[in-house]
C-alpha atoms as one frame of an Amber mdcrd trajectory, in Angstrom:
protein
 105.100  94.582 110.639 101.363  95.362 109.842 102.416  97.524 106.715 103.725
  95.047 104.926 100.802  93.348 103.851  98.765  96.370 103.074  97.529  97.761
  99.843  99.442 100.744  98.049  95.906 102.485  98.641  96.082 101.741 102.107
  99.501 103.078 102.523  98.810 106.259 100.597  95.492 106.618 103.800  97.825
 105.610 106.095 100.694 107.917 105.253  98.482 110.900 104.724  96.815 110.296
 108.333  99.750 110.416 109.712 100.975 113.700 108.269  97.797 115.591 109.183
  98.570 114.075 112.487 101.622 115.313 113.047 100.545 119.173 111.749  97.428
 119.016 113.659  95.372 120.397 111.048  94.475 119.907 107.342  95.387 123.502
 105.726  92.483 123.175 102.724  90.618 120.325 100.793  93.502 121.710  97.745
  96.233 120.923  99.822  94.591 117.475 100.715  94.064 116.668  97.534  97.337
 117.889  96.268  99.369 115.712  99.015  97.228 112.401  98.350  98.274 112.736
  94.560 101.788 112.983  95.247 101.397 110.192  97.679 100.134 108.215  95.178
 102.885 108.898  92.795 105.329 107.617  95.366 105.915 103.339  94.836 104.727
 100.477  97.758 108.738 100.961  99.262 108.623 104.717  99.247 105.628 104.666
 101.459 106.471 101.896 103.673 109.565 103.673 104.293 107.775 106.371 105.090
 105.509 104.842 107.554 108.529 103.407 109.268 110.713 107.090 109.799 106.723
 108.213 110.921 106.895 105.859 114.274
């Protein structure tokens, strides 16, 4: 599993790409910024996990 071995940086991209995926659209550079702080709040398990429910 390619997430396993990435950084918690790399998660917190990867998890936030995928959200904005999924909506379509990024509502405002606030709403970015607030959702990549509380991403990286979150530990490496919490955003693995995250990644996994995601595909």
């Amino acid at each position: 599993m390619k997430n396993m071995r990435m950084t918690h940086n790399e998660l917190v991209d990867q998890v936030s790409a995928n959200l904005f995926k999924q909506s379509g659209k990024i509502e405002s550079q606030r709403s970015w910024l607030a959702l990549r702080n509380y991403l990286e709040q979150l530990d490496t398990e919490q955003l693995k996990l995250m990644l996994k429910e995601a595909s």
